[in-house]
N, C-alpha and C positions, 0 to 999 in steps of 0.2 A: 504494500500500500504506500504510494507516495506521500510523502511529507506537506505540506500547507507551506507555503509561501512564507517566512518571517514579515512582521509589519515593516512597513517601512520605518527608518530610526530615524526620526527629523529632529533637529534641537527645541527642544518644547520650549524652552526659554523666549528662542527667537520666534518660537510658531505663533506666539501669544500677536495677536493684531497690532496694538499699539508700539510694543516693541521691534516689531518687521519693518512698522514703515520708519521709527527711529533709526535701525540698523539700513535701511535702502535709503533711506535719504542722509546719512553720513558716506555711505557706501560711493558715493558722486561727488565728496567733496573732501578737502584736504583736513576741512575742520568745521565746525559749523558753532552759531553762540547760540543759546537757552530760545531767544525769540525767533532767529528765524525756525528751530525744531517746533513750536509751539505754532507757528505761521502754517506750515506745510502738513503737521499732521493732527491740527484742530484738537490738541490735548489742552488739558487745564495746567495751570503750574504745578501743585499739587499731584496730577496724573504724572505728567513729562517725569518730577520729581521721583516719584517713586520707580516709575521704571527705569530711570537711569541708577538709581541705585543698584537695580539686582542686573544690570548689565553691566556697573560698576564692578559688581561682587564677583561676575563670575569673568572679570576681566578683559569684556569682551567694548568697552567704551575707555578711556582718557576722560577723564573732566576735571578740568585746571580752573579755579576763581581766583578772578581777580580784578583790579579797577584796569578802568578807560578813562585816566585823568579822575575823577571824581567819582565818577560810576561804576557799580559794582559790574562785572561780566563772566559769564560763565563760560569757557570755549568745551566744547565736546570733538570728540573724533574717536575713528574706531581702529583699535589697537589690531597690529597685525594678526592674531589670533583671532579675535573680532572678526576680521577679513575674512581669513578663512573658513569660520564659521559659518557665514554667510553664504561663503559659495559651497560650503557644504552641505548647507541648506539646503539650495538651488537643484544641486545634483542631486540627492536624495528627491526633493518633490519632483523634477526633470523623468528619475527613474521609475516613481511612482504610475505618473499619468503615461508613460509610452505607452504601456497596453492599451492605450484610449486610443489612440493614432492608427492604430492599426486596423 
């Protein structure tokens, strides 16, 4: 009797909504500050905030505070690991949906 297909292993961390389109809209930039992430994926500060935490945690974001002259700023970017994540991500859903294609 043949074996069942294992699920596919996608990083559930990144699969979470809020945090994909965190992780693909740093994924296009070298760095990006608090507002424009808030701009692009219609999160609350409070939201943004906590999911950059456990992307913070699991190492997969950089987020540096600091002023702009007077002004506090936040910079985020996604750590090489981060990176890879992401396109591990990709590959993984990529290998999921082919049997759709066919």
């Amino acid at each position: 009797m043949p074996r069942p297909e294992p699920p596919v292993a996608v990083d559930r961390l990144i699969h979470e909504p809020a945090r994909l389109a965190i992780m693909t809209n740093l994924f296009v930039v070298e760095s990006a500050n608090a507002t424009y992430l808030l701009q692009q994926t219609g999160l609350t500060w409070g939201n943004l905030g906590s999911h950059l935490s456990k992307l913070e945690e699991a190492r997969y974001v950089d987020v540096v505070k600091g002023y702009n002259g007077k002004q506090p700023q936040t910079t985020i970017s996604l750590t090489p690991q981060g990176r890879n994540a992401l396109e591990a991500y990709r590959e993984h859903l990529l290998a999921a949906l082919a049997p759709l294609s066919e």
